[in-house]
C-alpha positions, -999 to +999 in steps of 0.1 A: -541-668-314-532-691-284-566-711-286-564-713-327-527-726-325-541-750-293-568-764-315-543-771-343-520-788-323-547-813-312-561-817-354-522-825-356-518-849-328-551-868-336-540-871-371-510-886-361-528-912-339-550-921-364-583-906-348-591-880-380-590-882-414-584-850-437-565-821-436-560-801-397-587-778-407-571-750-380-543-746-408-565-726-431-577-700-405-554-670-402-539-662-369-545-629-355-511-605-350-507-610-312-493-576-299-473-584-273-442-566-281-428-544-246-431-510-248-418-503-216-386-491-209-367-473-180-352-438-173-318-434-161-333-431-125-353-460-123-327-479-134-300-470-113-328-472-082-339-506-093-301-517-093-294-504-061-320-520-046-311-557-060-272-551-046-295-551-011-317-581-018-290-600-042-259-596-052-262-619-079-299-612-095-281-576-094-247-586-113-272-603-136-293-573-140-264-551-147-254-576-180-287-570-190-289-537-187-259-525-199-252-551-228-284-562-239-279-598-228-310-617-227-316-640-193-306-670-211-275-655-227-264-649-190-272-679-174-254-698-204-220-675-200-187-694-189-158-683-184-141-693-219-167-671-231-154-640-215-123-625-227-107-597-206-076-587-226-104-575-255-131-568-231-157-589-251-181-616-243-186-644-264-223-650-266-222-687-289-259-698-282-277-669-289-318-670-291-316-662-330-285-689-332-262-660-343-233-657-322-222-622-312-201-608-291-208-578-269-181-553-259-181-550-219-185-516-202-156-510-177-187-513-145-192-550-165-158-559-168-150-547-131-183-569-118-175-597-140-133-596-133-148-602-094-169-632-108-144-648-134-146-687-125-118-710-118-120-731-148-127-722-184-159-744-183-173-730-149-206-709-154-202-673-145-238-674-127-247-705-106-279-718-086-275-721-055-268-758-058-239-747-081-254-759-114-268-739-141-293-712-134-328-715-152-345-687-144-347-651-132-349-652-094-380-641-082-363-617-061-358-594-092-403-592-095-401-584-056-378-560-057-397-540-090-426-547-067-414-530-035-406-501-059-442-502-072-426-500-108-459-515-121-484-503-098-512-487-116-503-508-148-527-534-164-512-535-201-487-567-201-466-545-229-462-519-200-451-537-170-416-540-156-403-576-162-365-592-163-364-584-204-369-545-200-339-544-190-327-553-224-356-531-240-341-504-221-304-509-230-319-508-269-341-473-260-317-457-242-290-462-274 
């Protein structure tokens, strides 16, 4: 699938530069299903565990973590939440730039709301979740793969769909309801 959409791109981009005449012949080959979709999810155990053992590494990555697991929130939702977006009196979170451009809100557990009330920002535009040079973060922290690491959450494992990454946490907050 990669190498077919790969080859299309560069039909596309020498069409547009004037290199080939005709039609991108890529477009008429049928891409394969990629299977990719996580299977993996974690028990009550290994969850509170892996937790546990990010409040040691990072208190952050384990706030973060915590979103995830308990609300669904992808890693982008979190690193985009400010704190106009969280309302207390309502317990809700205001997620406007969802993935699937659908805002949503998600109801916070009383362990989010406490985390989150020790997190709330000073201004309404201040992210909730900062890099360390206090701008906006762009990624899970590598400290969150050491951590499932150390815990040899994937040892063993070869299948992509059955590894612990950053968005099982969210495929485990979907299994577990």
């Amino acid at each position: 699938r990669h190498v077919l959409v790969l080859v299309g791109e560069v039909f596309n981009k020498a069409i547009a530069w004037g290199l080939y005449k005709g039609e991108n012949p890529a477009k008429k080959v049928r891409k394969p299903v990629l299977q990719n979709r996580r299977e993996r999810f974690l028990t009550y155990n290994e969850a509170n565990a892996l937790l546990a053992e990010l409040e040691h590494v990072s208190r952050q990555m384990h706030d973060i973590s915590l979103l995830s697991l308990y609300l669904g929130l992808r890693a982008g939702e979190i690193f985009n939440l400010k704190g106009q977006d969280l309302d207390f009196e309502n317990e809700l979170i205001h997620i406007s730039d969802p993935k699937n451009k659908q805002p949503r809100k998600a109801y916070m557990t009383p362990k989010v709301k406490n985390m989150l009330l020790s997190r709330r920002p000073q201004s309404p535009g201040e992210y909730v979740f900062k890099s360390k040079s206090g701008g906006q973060i762009r990624e899970v922290s590598r400290s969150f793969e050491r951590v499932v690491d150390r815990m040899k959450l994937n040892e063993g494992i070869d299948d992509a769909r059955q590894k612990v990454v950053f968005h099982t946490l969210r495929h485990t907050f979907a299994s577990w309801l």
